[in-house]
C-alpha positions in Angstrom: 245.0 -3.6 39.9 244.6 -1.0 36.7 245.2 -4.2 34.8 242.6 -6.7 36.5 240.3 -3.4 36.1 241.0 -3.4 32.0 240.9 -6.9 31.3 238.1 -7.8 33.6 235.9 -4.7 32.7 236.9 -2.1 30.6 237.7 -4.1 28.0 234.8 -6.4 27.7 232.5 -3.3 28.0 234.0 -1.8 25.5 233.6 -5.2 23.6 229.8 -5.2 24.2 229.7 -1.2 23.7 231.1 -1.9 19.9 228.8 -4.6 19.3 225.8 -3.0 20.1 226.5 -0.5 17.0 225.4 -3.2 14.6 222.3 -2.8 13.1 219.6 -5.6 13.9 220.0 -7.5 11.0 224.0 -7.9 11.4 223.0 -8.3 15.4 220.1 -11.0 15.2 223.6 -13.5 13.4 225.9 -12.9 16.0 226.3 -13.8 19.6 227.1 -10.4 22.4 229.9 -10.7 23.6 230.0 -11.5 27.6 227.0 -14.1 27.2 228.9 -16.6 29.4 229.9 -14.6 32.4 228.3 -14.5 35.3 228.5 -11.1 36.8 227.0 -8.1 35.4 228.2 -7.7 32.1 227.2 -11.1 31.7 223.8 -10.1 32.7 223.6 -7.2 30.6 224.9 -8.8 27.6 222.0 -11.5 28.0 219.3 -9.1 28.2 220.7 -7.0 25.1 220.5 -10.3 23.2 217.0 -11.0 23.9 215.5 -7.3 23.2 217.6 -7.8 19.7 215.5 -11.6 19.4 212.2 -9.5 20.0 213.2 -6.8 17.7 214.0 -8.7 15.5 211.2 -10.9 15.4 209.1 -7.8 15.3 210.4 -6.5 12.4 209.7 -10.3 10.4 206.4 -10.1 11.9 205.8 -6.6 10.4 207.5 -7.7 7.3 205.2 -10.4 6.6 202.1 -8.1 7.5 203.2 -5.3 4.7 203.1 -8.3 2.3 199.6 -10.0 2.9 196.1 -8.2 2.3 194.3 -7.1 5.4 191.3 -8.6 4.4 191.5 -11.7 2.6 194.9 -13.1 4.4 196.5 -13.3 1.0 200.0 -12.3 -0.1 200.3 -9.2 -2.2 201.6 -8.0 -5.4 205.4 -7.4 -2.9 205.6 -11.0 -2.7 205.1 -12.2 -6.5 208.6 -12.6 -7.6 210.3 -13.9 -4.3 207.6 -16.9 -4.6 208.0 -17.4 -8.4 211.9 -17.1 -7.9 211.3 -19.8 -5.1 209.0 -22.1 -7.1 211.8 -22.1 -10.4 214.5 -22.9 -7.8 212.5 -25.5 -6.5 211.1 -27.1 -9.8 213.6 -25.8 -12.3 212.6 -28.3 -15.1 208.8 -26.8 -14.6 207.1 -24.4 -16.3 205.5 -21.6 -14.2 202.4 -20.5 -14.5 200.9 -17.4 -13.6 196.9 -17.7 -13.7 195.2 -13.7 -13.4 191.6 -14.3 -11.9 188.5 -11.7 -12.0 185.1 -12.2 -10.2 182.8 -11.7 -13.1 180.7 -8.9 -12.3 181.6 -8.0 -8.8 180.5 -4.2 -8.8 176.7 -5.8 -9.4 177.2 -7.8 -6.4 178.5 -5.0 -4.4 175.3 -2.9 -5.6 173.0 -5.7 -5.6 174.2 -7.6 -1.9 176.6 -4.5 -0.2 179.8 -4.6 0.9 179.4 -5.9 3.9 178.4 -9.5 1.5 180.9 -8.1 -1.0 183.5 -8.3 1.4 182.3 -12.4 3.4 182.3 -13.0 -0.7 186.0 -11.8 -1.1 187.5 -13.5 1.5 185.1 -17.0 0.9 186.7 -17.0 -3.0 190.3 -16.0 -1.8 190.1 -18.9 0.6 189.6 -21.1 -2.3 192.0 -19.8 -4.2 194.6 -20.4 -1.6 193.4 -24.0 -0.9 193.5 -24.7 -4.6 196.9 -22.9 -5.0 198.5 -25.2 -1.9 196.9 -28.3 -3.6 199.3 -27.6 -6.5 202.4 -26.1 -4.4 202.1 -22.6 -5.9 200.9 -19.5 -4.5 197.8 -17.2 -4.2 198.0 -13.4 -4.4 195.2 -10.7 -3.9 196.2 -8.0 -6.3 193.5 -5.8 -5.5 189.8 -5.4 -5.4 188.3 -8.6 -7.4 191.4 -9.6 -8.7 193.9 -12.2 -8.0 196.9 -14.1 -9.2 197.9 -17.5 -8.7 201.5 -18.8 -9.5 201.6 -22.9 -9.8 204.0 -25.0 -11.6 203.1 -27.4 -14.5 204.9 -29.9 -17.0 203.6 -27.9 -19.8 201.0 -25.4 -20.9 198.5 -27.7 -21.8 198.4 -28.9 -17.9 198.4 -25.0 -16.7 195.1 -24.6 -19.0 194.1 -27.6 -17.1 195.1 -26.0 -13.5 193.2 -23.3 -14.5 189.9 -24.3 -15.9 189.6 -26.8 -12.8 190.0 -23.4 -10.9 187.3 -21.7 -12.9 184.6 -24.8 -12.0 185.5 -25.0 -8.5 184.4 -21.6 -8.0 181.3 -21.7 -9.5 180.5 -25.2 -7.8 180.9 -23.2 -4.3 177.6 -21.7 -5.8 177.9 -18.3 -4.0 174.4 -16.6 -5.0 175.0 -14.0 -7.5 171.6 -12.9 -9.3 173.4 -9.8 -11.4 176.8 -12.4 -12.7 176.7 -15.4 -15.3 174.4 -17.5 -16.3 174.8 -19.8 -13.8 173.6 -16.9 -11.3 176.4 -17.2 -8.8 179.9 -15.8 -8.2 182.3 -17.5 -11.1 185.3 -16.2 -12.2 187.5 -15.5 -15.0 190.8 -16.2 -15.8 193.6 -15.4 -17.9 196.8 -17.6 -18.0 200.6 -16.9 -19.1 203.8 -19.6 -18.6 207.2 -18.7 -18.7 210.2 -20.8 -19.0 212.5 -18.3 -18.0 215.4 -19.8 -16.2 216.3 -16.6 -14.4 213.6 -14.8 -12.5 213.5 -11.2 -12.3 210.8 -8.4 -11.6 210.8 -8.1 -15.4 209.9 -11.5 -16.2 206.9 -11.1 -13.3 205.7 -7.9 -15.0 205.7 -9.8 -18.3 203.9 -12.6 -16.8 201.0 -10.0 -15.3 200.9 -8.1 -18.6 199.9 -11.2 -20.4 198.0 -12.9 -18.5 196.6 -9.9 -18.5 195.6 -9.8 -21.9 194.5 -13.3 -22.0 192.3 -11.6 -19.1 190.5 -9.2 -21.2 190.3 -12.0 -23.6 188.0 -14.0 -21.8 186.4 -11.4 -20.7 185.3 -10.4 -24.3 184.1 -14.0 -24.9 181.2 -14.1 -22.3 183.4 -14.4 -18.7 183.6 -17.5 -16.5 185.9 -19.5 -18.7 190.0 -19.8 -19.5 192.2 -18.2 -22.1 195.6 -18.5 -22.7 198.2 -15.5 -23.8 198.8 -15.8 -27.5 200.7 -13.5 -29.9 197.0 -12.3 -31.3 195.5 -10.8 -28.1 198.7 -8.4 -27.9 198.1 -4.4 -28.7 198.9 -3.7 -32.2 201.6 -1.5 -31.6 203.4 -4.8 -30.1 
């Protein structure tokens, strides 16, 4: 009897007891152990397995909300290297593109419209970005305030220019009414674009791409906003 007892109930209790140390990422891979009898153990094994399902689904769903922007829906800067390390796996004769976008004079539409518009104006750009970035496979990121980066592949740099200045003309042909911006008095933006080739993806190779597409940033910025520039060698800081 001590023996039917053991085999029957201690032991498979102890089973399930040991299992149930995991932590829910080791758990949410493996099956509890007891699923297929039909007696309580069974029972309590079966319910174990489901709160670790909800947990753990939970936990992705929390995971994916640390990594978007409230507002706008976008990913954020958390994401940037996963998706560019998932684009160069995917397209590894490519060349990636990282495209850093500014609204051109978005404090003067905040003062001139309020935030509340500032805001619908936010998240009726960021929606084009996205589209535009899913047109070309990539991805769109808010990285904060009026700016935004876009990682897309392209078969060379010329083509990412290309990707880009498309960009720059769809925004202004949403014709967003922006009285204090360009001179085609609505929302445009401008853009700054770097391309690696870099085999090997790593948060350095993202930081370089942000610094200079950056650069190219400040660079269009300086020649009269709503328009491209590319990262060259003569827009670095002179100590580079």
């Amino acid at each position: 009897m001590l023996m039917f007892l053991s085999f029957s109930i201690s032991t498979p209790l102890k089973a399930l007891s040991e299992h149930m140390k995991g932590s829910i990422s080791e758990l949410e891979h493996q099956s509890s152990p007891g699923l297929r009898r039909q007696d309580e153990i069974g029972e309590l094994s079966r319910q174990f397995s489901k709160l670790i399902d909800n947990v753990a689904r939970q936990n992705r769903e929390l995971d994916d909300l640390s990594r978007r922007d409230p507002l706008t829906g976008l990913l954020n800067r958390r994401s940037l290297t996963e998706k560019l390390q998932l684009l160069r796996k995917e397209h590894p004769e490519k060349m990636l593109c990282g495209l850093y976008i500014d609204i051109d004079h978005f404090k003067a539409y905040n003062d001139t419209y309020g935030h509340i518009y500032g805001d619908n104006a936010l998240v009726l750009v960021s929606g084009e970005l996205d589209a535009f970035a899913r047109e070309k496979s990539g991805f769109a990121f808010r990285l904060g305030g009026e700016e935004f980066m876009l990682v897309l592949t392209a078969d060379n740099e010329d083509q990412g220019f290309n990707h880009a200045q498309d960009l720059c003309e769809r925004v202004e042909e949403m014709g967003i009414p922006h009285s204090g911006g360009t001179d085609s008095k609505c929302i445009t933006v401008s853009i700054g674009l770097a391309c690696t080739k870099e085999e090997k993806i790593v948060e350095e190779v993202t930081q370089n791409v942000l610094v200079r597409a950056d650069k190219a940033l400040y660079s269009a910025k300086e020649l009269g906003r709503n328009l491209v520039q590319m990262y060259s060698t003569k827009y670095q800081d002179p100590a580079n």
